[in-house]
C-alpha positions as CSV (number, residue, x, y, z in Angstrom):
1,X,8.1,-92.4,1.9
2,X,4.8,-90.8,2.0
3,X,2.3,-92.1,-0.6
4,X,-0.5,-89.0,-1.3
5,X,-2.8,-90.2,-3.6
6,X,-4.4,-87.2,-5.7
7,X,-7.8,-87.8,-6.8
8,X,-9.0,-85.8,-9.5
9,X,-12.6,-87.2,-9.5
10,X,-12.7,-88.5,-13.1
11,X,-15.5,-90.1,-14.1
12,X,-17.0,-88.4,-10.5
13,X,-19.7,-86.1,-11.9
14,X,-22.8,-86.7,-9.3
15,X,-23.9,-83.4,-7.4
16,X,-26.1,-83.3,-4.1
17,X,-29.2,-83.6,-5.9
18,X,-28.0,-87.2,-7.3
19,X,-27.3,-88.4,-4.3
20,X,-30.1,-90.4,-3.2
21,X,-31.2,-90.0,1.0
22,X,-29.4,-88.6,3.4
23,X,-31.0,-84.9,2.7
24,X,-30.7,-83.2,6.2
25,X,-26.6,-84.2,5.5
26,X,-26.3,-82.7,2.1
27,X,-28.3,-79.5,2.9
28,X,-26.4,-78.8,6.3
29,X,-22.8,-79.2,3.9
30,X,-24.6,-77.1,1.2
31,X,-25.0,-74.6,3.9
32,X,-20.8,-74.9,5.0
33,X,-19.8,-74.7,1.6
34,X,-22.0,-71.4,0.7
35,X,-20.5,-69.7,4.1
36,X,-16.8,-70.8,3.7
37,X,-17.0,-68.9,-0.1
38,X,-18.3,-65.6,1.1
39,X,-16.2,-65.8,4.5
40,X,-13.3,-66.9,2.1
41,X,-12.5,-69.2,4.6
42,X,-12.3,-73.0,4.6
43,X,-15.2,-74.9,5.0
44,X,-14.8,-76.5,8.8
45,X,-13.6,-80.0,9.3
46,X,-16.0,-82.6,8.8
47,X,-16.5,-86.5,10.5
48,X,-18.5,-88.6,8.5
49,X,-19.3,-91.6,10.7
50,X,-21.4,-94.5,10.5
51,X,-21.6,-98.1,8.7
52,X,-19.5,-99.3,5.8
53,X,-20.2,-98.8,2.2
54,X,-23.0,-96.6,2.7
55,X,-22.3,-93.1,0.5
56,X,-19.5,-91.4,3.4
57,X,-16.6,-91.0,0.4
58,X,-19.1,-90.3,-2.1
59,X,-20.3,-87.6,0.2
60,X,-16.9,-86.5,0.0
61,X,-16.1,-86.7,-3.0
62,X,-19.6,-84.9,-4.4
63,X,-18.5,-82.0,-1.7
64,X,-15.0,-81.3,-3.6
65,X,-17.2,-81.3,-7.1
66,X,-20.1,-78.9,-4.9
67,X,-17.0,-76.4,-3.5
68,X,-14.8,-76.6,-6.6
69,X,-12.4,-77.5,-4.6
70,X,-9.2,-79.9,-4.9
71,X,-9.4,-83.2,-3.9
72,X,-7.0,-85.2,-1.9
73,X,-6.6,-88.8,-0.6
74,X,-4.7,-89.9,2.0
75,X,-3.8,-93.2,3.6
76,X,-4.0,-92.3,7.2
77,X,-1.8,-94.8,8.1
78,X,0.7,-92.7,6.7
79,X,0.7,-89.7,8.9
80,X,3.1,-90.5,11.6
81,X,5.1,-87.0,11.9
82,X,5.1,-83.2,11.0
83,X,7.7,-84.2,8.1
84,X,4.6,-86.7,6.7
85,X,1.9,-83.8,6.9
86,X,5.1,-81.5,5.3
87,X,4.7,-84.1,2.5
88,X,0.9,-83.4,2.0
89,X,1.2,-79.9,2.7
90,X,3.0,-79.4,-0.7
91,X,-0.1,-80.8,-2.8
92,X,-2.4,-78.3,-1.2
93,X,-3.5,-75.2,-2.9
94,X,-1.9,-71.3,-2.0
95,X,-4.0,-69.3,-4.2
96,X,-4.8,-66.6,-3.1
97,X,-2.2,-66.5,-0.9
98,X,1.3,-64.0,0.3
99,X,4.3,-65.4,0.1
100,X,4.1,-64.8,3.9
101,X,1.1,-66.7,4.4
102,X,-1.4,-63.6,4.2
103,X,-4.7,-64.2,2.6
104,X,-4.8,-60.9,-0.3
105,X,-7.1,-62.6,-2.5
106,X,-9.8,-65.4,-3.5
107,X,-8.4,-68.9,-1.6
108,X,-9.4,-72.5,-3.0
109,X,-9.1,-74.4,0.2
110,X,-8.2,-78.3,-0.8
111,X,-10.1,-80.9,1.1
112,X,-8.4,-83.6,2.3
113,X,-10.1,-86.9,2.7
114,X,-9.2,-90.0,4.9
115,X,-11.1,-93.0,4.6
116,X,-11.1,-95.1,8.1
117,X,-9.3,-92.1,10.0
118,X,-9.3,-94.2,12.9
119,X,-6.4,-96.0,11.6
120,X,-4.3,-92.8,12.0
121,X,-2.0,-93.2,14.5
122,X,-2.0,-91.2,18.0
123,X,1.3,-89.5,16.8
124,X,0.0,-88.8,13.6
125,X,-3.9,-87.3,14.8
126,X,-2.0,-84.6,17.2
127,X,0.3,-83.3,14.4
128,X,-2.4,-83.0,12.4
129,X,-4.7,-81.9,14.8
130,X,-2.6,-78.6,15.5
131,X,-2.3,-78.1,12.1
132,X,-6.1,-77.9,11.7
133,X,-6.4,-75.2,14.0
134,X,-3.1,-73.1,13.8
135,X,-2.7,-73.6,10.2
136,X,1.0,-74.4,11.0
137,X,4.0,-76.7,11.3
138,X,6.9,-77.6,12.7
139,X,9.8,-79.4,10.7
140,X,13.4,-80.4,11.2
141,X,15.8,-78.6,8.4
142,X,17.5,-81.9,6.9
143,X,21.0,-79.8,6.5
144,X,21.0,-77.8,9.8
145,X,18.6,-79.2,12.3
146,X,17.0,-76.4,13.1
147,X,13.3,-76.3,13.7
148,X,11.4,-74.2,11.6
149,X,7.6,-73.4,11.4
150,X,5.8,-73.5,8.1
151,X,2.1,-71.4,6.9
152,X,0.0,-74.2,5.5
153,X,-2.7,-72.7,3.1
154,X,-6.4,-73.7,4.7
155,X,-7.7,-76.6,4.1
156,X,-10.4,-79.0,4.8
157,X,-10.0,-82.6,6.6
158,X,-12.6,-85.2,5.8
159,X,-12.8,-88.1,7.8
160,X,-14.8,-91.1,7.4
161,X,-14.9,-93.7,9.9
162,X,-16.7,-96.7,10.8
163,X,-15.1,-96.6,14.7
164,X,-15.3,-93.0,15.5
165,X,-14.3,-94.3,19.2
166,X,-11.2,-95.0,18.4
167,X,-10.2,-91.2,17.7
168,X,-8.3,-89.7,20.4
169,X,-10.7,-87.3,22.4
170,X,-8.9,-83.5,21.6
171,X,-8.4,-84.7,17.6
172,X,-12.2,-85.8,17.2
173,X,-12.7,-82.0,18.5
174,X,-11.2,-80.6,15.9
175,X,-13.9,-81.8,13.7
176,X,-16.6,-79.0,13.9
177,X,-19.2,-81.0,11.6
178,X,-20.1,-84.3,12.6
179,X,-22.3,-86.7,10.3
180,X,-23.7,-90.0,11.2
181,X,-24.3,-92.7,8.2
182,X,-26.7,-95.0,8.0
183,X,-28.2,-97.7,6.0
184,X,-30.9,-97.1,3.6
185,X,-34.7,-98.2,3.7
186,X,-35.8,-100.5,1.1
187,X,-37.8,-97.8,-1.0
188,X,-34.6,-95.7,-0.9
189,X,-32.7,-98.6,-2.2
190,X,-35.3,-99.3,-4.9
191,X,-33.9,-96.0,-6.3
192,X,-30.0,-96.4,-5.9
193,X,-30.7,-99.7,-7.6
194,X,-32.4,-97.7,-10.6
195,X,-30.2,-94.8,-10.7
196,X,-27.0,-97.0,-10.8
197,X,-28.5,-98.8,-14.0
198,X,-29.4,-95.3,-15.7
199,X,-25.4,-94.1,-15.0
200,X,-24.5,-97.6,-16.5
201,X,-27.3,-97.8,-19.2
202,X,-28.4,-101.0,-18.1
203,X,-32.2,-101.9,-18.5
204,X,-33.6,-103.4,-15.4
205,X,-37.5,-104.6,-14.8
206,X,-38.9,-102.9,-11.5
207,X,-39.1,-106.3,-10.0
208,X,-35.6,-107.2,-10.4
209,X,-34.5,-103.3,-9.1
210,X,-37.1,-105.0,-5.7
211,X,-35.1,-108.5,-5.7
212,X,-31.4,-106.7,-5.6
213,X,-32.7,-104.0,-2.9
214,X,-34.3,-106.7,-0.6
215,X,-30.5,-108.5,-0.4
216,X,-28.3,-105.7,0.0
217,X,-29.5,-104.7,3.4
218,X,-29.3,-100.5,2.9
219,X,-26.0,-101.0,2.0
220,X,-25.3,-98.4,-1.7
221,X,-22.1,-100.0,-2.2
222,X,-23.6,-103.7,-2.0
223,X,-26.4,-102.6,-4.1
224,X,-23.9,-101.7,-6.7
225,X,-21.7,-104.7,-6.7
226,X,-24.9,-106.6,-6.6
227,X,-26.3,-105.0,-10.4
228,X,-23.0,-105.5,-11.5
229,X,-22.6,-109.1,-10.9
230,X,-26.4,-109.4,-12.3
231,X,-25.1,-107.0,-15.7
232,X,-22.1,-109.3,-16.0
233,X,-24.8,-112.4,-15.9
234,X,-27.4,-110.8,-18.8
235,X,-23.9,-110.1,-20.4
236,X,-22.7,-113.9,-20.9
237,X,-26.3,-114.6,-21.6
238,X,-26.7,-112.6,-24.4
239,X,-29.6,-110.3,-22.9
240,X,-30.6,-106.6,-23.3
241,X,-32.4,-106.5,-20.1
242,X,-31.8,-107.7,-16.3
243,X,-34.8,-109.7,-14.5
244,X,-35.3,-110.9,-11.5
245,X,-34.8,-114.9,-13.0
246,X,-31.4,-113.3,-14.1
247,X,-30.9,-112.1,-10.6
248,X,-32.3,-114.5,-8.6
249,X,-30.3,-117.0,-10.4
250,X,-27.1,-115.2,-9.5
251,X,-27.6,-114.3,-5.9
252,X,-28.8,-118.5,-5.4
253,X,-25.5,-119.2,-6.7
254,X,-24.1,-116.5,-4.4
255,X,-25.8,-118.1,-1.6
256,X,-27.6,-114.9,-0.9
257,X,-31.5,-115.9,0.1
258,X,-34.1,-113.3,-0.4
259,X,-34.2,-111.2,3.3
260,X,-29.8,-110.9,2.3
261,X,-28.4,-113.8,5.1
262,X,-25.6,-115.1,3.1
263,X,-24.7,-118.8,4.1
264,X,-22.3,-117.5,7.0
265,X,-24.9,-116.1,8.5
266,X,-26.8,-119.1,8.4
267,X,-23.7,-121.1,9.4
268,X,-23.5,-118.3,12.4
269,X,-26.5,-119.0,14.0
270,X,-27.2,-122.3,13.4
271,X,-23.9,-122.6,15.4
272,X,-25.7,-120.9,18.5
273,X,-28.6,-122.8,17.8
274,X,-26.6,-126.0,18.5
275,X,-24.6,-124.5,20.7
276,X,-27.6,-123.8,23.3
277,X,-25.5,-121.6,25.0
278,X,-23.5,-118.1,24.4
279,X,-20.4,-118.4,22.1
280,X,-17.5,-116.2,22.0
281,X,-16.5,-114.3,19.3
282,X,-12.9,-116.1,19.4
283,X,-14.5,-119.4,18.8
284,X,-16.8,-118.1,16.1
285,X,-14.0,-116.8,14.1
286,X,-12.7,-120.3,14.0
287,X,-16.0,-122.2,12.9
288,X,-16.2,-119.6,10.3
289,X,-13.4,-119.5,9.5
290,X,-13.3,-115.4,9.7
291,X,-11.9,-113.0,11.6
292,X,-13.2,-111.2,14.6
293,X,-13.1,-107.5,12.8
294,X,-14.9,-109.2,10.0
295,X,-17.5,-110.8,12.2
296,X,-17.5,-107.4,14.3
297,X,-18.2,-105.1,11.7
298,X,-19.8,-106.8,9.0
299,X,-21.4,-110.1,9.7
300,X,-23.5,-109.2,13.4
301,X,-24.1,-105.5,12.8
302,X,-26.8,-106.5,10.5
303,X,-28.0,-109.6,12.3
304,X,-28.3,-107.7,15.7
305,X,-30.7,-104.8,13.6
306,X,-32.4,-107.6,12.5
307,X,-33.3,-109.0,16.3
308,X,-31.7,-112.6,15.4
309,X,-28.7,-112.7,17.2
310,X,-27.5,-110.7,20.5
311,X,-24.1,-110.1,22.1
312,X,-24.2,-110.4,25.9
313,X,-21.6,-110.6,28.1
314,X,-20.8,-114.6,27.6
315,X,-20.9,-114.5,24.1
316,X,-23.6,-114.3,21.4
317,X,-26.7,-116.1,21.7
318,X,-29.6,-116.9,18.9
319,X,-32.8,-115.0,20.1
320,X,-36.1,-116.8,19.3
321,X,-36.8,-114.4,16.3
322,X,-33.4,-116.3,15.3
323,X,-34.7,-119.5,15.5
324,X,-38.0,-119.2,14.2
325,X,-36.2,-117.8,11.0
326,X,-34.0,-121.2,10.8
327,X,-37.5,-123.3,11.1
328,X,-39.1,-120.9,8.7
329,X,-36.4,-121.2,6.0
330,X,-36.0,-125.3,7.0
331,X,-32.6,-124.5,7.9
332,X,-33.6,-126.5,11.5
333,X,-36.5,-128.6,12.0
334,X,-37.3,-128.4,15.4
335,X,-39.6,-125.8,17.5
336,X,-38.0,-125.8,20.6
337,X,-37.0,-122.7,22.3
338,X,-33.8,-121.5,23.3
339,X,-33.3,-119.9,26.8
340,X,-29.6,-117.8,27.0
């Protein structure tokens, strides 16, 4: 059976203007939004794409809040056939609406939002893919067998996606407004650090807003988990106030050193370091004791930005901005170079 998760936003109360970065984004759906109301039309699909954790279902989520619009989650696993996007059609909203499917008034088009779209399955992105353009479909009658076509009321799809090249080529079309996401610079995060401790009234010392921002490599939602695991700290301890001794403390216990290289990162390249020679990603999955989706999408993204590893076509190798950072940090004590 078809799980649809309805979200009604609670607690969700941020507009555009809270949203810290990503302006050109937020202007260009401010612009969609303002269109689709006096069209009285749908606002078009949209593809948020880009690294994990940084703002795509917030985005989302701030959109249905801008629009007044209803807001639905879906597992995109779960649309496999025209009776599963029956199932979501019934949560959608027909104001405005005929009982033949005629628009005669003011419509509220629901967005629909799937986080990791790419999961959706072939079968499930060309049902869906009609319906996003004909506003129809098809469904087997349970008693008589007969193939009927249903109206669906417009609506918006929201997909976010960290593998936009795994979408099928005539779905991805579908989507008329495409967004890429990426991590923040370290003034930027500065400020998601401070404005996350004013929503949770937490005092924080500029210096410890500097610490958490320099380890959570752009990433919003590690900054957040990061001042929450340093609120919980001043918590036990009794304090009013978070600090960067209060932080530090935690993320050393973390094993999270000051530039954000947790100790599987170090672990990762002092492997190539040893190794002197490319390793493949099936091996480092082993030594790590991780797997390869993991390593793929959030352990080397970051290291490769950095310039301390590279992925060639034998494996990963340590570069010698790699090593120097070892020797640097005394994680190795040698100077020799490596040659790939």
């Amino acid at each position: 059976m078809l799980v649809v998760v309805l979200d009604k936003i609670k607690g969700h109360t941020m507009r555009f203007e809270d949203i810290i970065g990503n302006d050109t984004i937020k202007i260009q759906l401010s612009i969609a939004s303002r269109a689709s109301l006096i069209k009285n039309t749908s606002i078009p699909h949209i593809l948020f794409t880009g690294s994990a954790g940084c703002g795509k279902t917030t985005m989302a989520k701030t959109l249905a809040i801008h629009h007044s619009s209803n807001f639905i989650k879906v597992p995109p696993e779960t649309i496999k056939t025209s009776k599963d996007l029956f199932d979501v059609s019934e949560t959608l909203c027909a104001e405005g609406y005929s009982k033949e499917g005629k628009i005669i008034n003011k419509i509220r088009p629901t967005i629909i939002f799937f986080d990791e779209i790419h999961k959706m399955p072939l079968s499930g992105q060309e049902v869906l893919g009609i319906a996003m353009e004909e506003w129809y479909i098809t469904s087997k009658n349970q008693y008589t067998g007969q193939i009927c076509e249903y109206w669906l009321p417009k609506f918006t799809v929201v997909g976010a996606t960290t593998l936009a090249g795994k979408l099928s080529k005539p779905f991805k079309d579908r989507f008329k407004l495409l967004f890429q996401f990426s991590t923040y610079d370290l003034e930027q995060s500065i400020l998601i650090v401070k404005k996350h401790a004013e929503l949770k009234n937490l005092k924080i010392t500029d210096e410890c807003a500097k610490a958490i921002a320099c380890r959570a490599r752009g990433v919003p939602r590690t900054i957040v988990s990061y001042l929450e695991r340093a609120a919980d700290a001043i918590t036990v301890m009794g304090e009013t106030t978070i600090t960067s001794y209060t932080a530090n403390s935690i993320f050393n216990i973390m094993g999270i050193d000051e530039s954000g290289l947790s100790t599987n990162d170090i672990k990762l390249m002092k492997t190539l370091y040893s190794s002197g020679m490319p390793v493949g990603l099936d091996t480092l999955s082993v030594i790590l004791d991780e797997t390869q989706t993991t390593l793929l999408n959030n352990r080397e993204p970051y290291l490769i930005q950095r310039g301390l590893i590279m992925r060639t076509g034998r494996g990963r190798v340590l570069t010698q901005a790699g090593i120097e950072y070892l020797r640097e940090n005394k994680h190795i004590e040698t100077r020799r170079k490596f040659s790939a």
